[in-house]
N, C-alpha and C positions, 0 to 999 in steps of 0.2 A: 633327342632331348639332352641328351649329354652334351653334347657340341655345343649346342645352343647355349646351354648351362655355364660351363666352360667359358663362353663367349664372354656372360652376363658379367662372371665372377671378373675376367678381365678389366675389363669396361669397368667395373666398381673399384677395383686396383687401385687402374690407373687417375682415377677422377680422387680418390683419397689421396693416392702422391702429390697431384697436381696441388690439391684443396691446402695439403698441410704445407709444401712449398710455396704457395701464396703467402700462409699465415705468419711464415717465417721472413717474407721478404718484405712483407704489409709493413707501410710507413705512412703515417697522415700528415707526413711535411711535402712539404710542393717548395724547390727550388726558386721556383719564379714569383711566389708569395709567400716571404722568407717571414720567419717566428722572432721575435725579440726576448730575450732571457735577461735579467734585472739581477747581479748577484750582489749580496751584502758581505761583507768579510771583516777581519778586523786588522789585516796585514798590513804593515807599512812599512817606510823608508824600502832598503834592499827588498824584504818580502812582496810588499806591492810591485813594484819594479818587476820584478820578476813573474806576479803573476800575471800583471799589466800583461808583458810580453808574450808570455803563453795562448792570453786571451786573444790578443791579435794574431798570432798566429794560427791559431785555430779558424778565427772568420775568413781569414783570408786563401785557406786551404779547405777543411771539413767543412766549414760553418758555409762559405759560399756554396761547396757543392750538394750540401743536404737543406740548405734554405733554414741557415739559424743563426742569429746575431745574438753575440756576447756583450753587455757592460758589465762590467765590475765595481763596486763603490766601496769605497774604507768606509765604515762606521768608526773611527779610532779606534779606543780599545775594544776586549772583551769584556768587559762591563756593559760601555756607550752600544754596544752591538747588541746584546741582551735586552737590555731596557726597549732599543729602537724595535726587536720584536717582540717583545712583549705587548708594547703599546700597539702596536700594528696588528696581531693576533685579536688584542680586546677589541680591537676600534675605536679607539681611541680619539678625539677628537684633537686637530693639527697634524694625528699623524700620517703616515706615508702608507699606502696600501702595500700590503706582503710581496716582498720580492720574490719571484720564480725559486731562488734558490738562495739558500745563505749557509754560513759557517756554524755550528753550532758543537756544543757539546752534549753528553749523551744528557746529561739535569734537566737542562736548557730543552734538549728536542720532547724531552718525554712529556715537558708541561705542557710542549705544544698540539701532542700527540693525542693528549689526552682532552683536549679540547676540540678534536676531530680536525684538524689542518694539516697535514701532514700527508704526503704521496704514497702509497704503496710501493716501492720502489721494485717488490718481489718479481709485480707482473712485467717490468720491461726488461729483466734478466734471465737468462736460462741458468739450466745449472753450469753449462760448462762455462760459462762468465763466473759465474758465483764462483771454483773454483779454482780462479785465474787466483783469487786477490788470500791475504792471508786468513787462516779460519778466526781466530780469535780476531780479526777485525771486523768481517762481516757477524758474526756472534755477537760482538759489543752493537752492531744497528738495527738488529731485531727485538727494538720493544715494544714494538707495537702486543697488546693481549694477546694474538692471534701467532706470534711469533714470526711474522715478517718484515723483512727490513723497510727502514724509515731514515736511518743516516750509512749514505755511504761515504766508506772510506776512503778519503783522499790523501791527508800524511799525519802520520802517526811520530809521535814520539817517545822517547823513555830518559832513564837517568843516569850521568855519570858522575862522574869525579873528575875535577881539574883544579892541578895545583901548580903553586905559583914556584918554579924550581930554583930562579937563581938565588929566594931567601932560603930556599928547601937547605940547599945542596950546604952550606958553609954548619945547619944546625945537624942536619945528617952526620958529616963528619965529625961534630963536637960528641955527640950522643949516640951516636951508633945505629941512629934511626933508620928504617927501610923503607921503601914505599912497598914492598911487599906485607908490612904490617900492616898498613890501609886497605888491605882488604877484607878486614872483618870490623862492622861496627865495633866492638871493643876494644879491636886495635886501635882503631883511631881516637878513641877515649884516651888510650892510654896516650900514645903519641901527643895528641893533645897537651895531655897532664907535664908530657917531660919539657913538650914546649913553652909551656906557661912557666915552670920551673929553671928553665934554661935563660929566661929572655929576663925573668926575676934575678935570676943571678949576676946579670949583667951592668946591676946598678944595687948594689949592696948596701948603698946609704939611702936607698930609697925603696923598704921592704915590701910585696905585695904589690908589685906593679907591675905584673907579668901578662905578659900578651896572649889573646888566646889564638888558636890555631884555626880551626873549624868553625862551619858555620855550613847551613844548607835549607835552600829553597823548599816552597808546597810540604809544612809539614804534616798536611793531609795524608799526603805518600808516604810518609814515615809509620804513619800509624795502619793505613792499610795494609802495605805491604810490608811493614815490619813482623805484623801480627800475623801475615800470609806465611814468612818467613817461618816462621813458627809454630807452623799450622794450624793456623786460627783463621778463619773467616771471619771478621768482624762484622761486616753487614753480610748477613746471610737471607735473600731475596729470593722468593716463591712467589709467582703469579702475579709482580708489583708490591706484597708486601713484604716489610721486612722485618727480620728480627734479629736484635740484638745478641753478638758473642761478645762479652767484654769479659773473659777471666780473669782474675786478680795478678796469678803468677808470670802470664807473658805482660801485663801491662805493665807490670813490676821493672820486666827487663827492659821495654823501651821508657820509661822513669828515669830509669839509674842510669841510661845510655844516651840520653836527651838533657832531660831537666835539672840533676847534678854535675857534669859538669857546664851546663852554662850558666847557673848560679855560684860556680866554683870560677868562671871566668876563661876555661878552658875554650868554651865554643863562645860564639856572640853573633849578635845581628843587628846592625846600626843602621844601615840604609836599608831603600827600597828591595834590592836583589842583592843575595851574599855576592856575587860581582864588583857590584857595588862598591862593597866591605878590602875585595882584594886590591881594588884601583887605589886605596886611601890607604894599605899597609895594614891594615888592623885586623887581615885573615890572610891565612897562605894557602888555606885550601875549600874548598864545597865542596856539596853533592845538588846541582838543577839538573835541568832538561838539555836533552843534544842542542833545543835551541839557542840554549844560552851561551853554547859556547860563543858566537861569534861576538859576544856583550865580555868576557873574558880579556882583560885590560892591556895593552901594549906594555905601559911600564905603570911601575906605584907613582902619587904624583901624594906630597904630603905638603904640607907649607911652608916650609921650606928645601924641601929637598925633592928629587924627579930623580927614577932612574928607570931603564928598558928591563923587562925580565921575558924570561924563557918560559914554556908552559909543560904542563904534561898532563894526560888526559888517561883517565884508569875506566874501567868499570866501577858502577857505585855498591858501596861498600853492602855486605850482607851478613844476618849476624852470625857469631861462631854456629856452628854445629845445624845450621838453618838449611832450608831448600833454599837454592838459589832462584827465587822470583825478582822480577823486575814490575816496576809500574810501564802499563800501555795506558797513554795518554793522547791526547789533540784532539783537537775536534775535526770532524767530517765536516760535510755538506749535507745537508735534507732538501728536499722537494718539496713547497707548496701545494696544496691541494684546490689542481684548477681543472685542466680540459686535459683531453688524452694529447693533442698536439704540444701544445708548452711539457705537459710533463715528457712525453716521447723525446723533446728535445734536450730537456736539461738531462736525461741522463746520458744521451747520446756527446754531451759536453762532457758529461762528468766520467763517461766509460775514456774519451780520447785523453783528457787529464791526465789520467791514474795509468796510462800505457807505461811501461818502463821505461822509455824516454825521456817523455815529456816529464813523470813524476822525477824521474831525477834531477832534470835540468833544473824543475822546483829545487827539489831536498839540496842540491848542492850548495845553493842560496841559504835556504832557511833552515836547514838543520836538521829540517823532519826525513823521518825514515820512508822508503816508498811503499807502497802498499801491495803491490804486486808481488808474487812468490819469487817470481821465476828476476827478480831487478834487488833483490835484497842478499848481495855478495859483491864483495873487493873487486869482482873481478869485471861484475858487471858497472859499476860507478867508474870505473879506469876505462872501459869501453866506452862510456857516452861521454865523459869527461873528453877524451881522445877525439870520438867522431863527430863530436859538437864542437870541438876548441872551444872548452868552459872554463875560467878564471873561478878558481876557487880555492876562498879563504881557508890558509891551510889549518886553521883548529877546528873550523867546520868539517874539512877533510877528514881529520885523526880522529876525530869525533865521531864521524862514520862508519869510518873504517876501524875501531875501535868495539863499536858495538856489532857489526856482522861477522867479527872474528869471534866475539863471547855469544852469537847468536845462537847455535847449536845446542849449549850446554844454558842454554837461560829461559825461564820461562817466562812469559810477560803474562800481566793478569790486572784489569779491571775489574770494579765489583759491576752490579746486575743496577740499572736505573730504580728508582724508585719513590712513591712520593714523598717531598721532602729532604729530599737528596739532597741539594742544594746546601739547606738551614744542616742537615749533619755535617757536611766537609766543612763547614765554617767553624763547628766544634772543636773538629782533628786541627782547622789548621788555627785556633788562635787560645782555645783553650787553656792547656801547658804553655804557649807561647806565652803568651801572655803573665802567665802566672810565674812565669822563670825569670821573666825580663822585673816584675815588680819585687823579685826577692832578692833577684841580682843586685838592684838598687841597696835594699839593706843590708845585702854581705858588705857592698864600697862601703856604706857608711860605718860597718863597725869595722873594716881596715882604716878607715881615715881616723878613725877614735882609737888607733893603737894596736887592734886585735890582730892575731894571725890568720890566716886563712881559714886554718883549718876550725879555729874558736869563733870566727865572723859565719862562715857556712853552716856549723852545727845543728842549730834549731829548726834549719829546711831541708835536712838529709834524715831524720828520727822515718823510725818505723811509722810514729805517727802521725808525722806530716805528709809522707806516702798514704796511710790508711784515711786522711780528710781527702786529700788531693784523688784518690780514688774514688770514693762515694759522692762527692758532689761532680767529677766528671761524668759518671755512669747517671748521674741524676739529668745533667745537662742535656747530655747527648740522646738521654731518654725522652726529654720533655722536647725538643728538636723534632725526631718524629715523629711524635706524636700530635702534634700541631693541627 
C-alpha cells in the first residue's frame, strides 16, 4: 500500500509540474494567423521616427516569430490624442473604434478606466517582470479600485534646468554669480533679481527695463512638487478620493518664490515653451522636462541680431532646507479591453519596448528616461549608444546623463489619479499664472507712468494681496474637484 501510495503521490507531482509549466508557456497567438495591434501615440518629428523604427523592428523579428503586427499612428498632440479617445471610448459617432493600445496619462487612463475599457494588465505579468521595471512606475499604473495595473510604463520623465551659458558667463563675472546658487529655488530668485538689476543698469537713461532671467515650464509641477518639497502632499488620494492639503504657510513660500518675482519682472513667460523664451533672448535660463532639452535653441535669434550659445544642463532647482523630490511624469501605454489574444499580444509588444535596449534607443531620441531598473545608469546608455552606433543629440545626452548621476539621492513622486484630476492640474497650472502675468501688465504700466519698481510692484506684494490670492485659489481649486 505504501508503494502504491508512493507511486500515486508521484504521478500527482509530476502531472502538477507538467500542468503549471503549460500554463507558463500557454500563448493564444498562432504564428501562421498573425494578430494586428492599432497604437495611437502623440509623438512626432524625431519621436515618431524613432518609434516608427522600433515598431518595424519588432515585426520583423518578435512580432513575425510570435504572430503580431505593429501599426503606429500620431494623433498630433496630447490634447488631439485625448479628445480622439475620448470620443472613441463614448462612441461617438464619425469616430474610430479604440485602438489595441494608446499613449495616455495617468488623468486620461483612469476616466477610461472608470468606464470599464481598460485591460488588466496584472494577469499577463508575473512578479518577476513586475520587478524588472522601476517601483514608483509601476505604482503610478495601478489605479484601477482593485489595485492592479492598467498603464504600463514605457518612458518616463522628470525635470531640469538648462541655461543659456554664453549670456551666463560675461553676467557671472560682472556679479559674482554661481551656477551653484541655482540650486535652490531662492537662489534663483535671487539670481534672478541681480540679473534684472544688472541688465537695468546697462542703460541708465532708460530706468526699469531690466530683463528677467527665469522662466519655467508645467507650473503644475511647481505646485505639486513644490509643496512635496516641503512636506505637503497637496492632493492626498484614498481609494480615488481626494482631499485637499492646501496650508497657507508652504503656499506662502511658493507665492513669494513664483508670483513676486515674475510681477517684479525677474522670471517671465511670453511664448508657448520657456524654450521658446531663450531662442528670442528674453530668458537665460528654465526649469522643463528632460524632453525639452532637445527644443533648447542653437543660438538667440532677435531681429536684428543672431548669435550661437553654449548650454549647460543642472538638476531642477529645490527649495532651501526641502527633501529633494522630483516630478515622475510621461505617459505610458494602456490596453484596450478586447480578447485575451489582442491583449496577450500588445503586452507582449509592450514587455520587448521597455527591454533596456530597445527603451534606450527610444530615450536617446526623445529624452525620456527608460523604465527598466537595471538600463537607468551612465554606464548602461554608453553601452547601447556604443553597441547600436546611435547619433545622439548631445543636450539630450547631458540631459541624461545628468539626471542618472542625481538619481540616487532624488526622489521622483507623482500624486495618486483621481476624479477630476484633470480640471485640478488646470488650476496649479494657470491659476497664479495667470494672475502674475495680468499684474505684471500693471507693474509695466506704472514704470511707463514714471514709478520705480519697487513703487509700481507694491500693491501685489501686501500681506493682503497674498491673503485674497489664497482664498480664492483654495476656493478654485476646491470647486475643481468637486465637480
Amino acid at each position: 500500500m505504501k508503494k502504491t501510495g508512493s507511486r500515486i503521490k508521484t504521478l500527482c507531482l509530476a502531472a502538477a509540474v507538467f500542468s503549471l509549466a503549460g500554463c507558463g508557456d500557454k500563448s493564444p497567438l498562432d504564428p501562421a494567423d498573425p494578430v494586428s495591434l492599432t497604437i495611437w501615440h502623440y509623438y512626432n518629428g524625431s519621436q515618431q521616427s524613432a518609434f516608427d523604427s522600433l515598431v518595424e523592428e519588432f515585426n520583423d523579428t518578435v512580432g513575425r516569430e510570435k504572430g503580431i503586427y505593429v501599426q503606429g499612428f500620431s494623433q498630433g498632440s496630447v490634447p488631439d490624442l485625448e479628445a480622439a479617445v475620448r470620443d472613441s471610448a463614448a462612441g461617438k459617432v464619425g469616430a474610430e473604434p479604440m485602438p489595441d493600445i494608446f499613449s495616455s496619462y495617468a488623468d486620461t487612463a483612469y476616466e477610461v478606466e472608470q468606464a470599464g475599457a481598460l485591460a488588466n494588465l496584472s494577469e499577463y505579468l508575473d512578479q518577476d517582470e513586475l520587478e524588472e521595471y522601476v517601483e514608483s512606475y509601476i505604482e503610478e499604473g495601478r489605479i484601477a479600485a482593485d489595485g492592479t495595473l492598467r498603464i504600463f510604463p514605457t518612458a518616463k520623465s522628470t525635470e531640469i534646468m538648462m541655461i543659456n551659458m554664453t549670456d551666463w558667463e560675461p553676467f557671472a563675472e560682472a556679479t559674482g554669480a554661481a551656477l551653484e546658487d541655482l540650486k535652490t529655488i531662492e537662489g534663483v530668485v535671487e539670481v534672478a533679481r541681480a540679473y534684472y538689476e544688472w541688465t537695468d543698469g546697462q542703460t541708465p537713461d532708460i530706468p526699469g527695463d531690466g530683463k528677467a532671467f527665469y522662466g519655467r515650464d508645467a507650473l503644475a509641477n511647481y505646485f505639486i512638487i513644490g509643496m512635496q518639497q516641503l512636506g505637503v502632499e497637496i492632493f492626498q488620494v484614498e481609494n480615488g478620493e481626494v482631499e485637499l492639503n492646501v496650508p497657507r504657510e508652504e503656499l506662502r513660500r511658493l507665492w513669494e518664490n513664483y508670483y513676486i518675482p515674475m510681477v517684479k519682472g525677474y522670471f517671465a513667460a511670453y511664448g508657448s515653451f520657456r524654450s521658446d523664451d531663450v531662442k528670442t533672448g528674453d530668458l537665460l535660463a528654465y526649469t522643463g522636462s528632460t524632453t525639452s532639452a532637445m527644443y533648447f535653441p542653437e543660438q538667440v535669434e532677435q531681429e536684428d541680431n543672431s548669435y550661437a550659445i553654449d548650454y549647460a544642463v543642472m538638476p531642477a532647482p529645490v527649495f532651501q532646507g526641502g527633501k529633494n523630490y522630483a516630478v515622475q511624469q510621461g505617459a505610458g501605454m494602456v490596453v484596450s479591453k478586447s480578447d485575451e489574444k489582442h491583449e496577450y499580444a500588445a503586452v507582449e509588444f509592450l514587455k520587448w519596448f521597455t527591454e533596456a535596449e530597445n527603451n534606450l534607443q527610444f530615450g536617446c531620441v526623445a529624452g525620456y528616461l527608460p523604465v527598466q531598473k537595471d538600463a537607468g545608469s551612465a554606464e548602461k546608455l554608453d553601452q547601447i549608444i556604443e553597441e547600436q552606433q546611435l547619433e545622439v543629440a548631445p543636450k539630450t545626452y547631458d540631459c541624461l546623463i545628468t539626471i542618472f548621476r542625481e538619481m540616487d539621492g532624488m526622489m521622483l513622486y507623482t500624486n495618486k489619479s483621481f476624479k477630476n484630476g484633470s480640471a485640478a492640474r488646470k488650476v496649479l497650472e494657470y491659476n497664479l499664472a495667470d494672475k502674475a502675468a495680468e499684474d505684471r501688465a500693471g507693474v509695466v504700466a506704472a514704470l511707463e507712468a514714471g514709478k520705480s519698481l519697487e513703487e509700481a510692484a507694491a500693491p501685489y506684494i501686501t500681506e493682503e494681496a497674498f491673503e485674497e490670492w489664497y482664498d480664492s485659489f483654495c476656493d478654485t481649486l476646491q470647486s475643481a474637484v468637486s465637480k
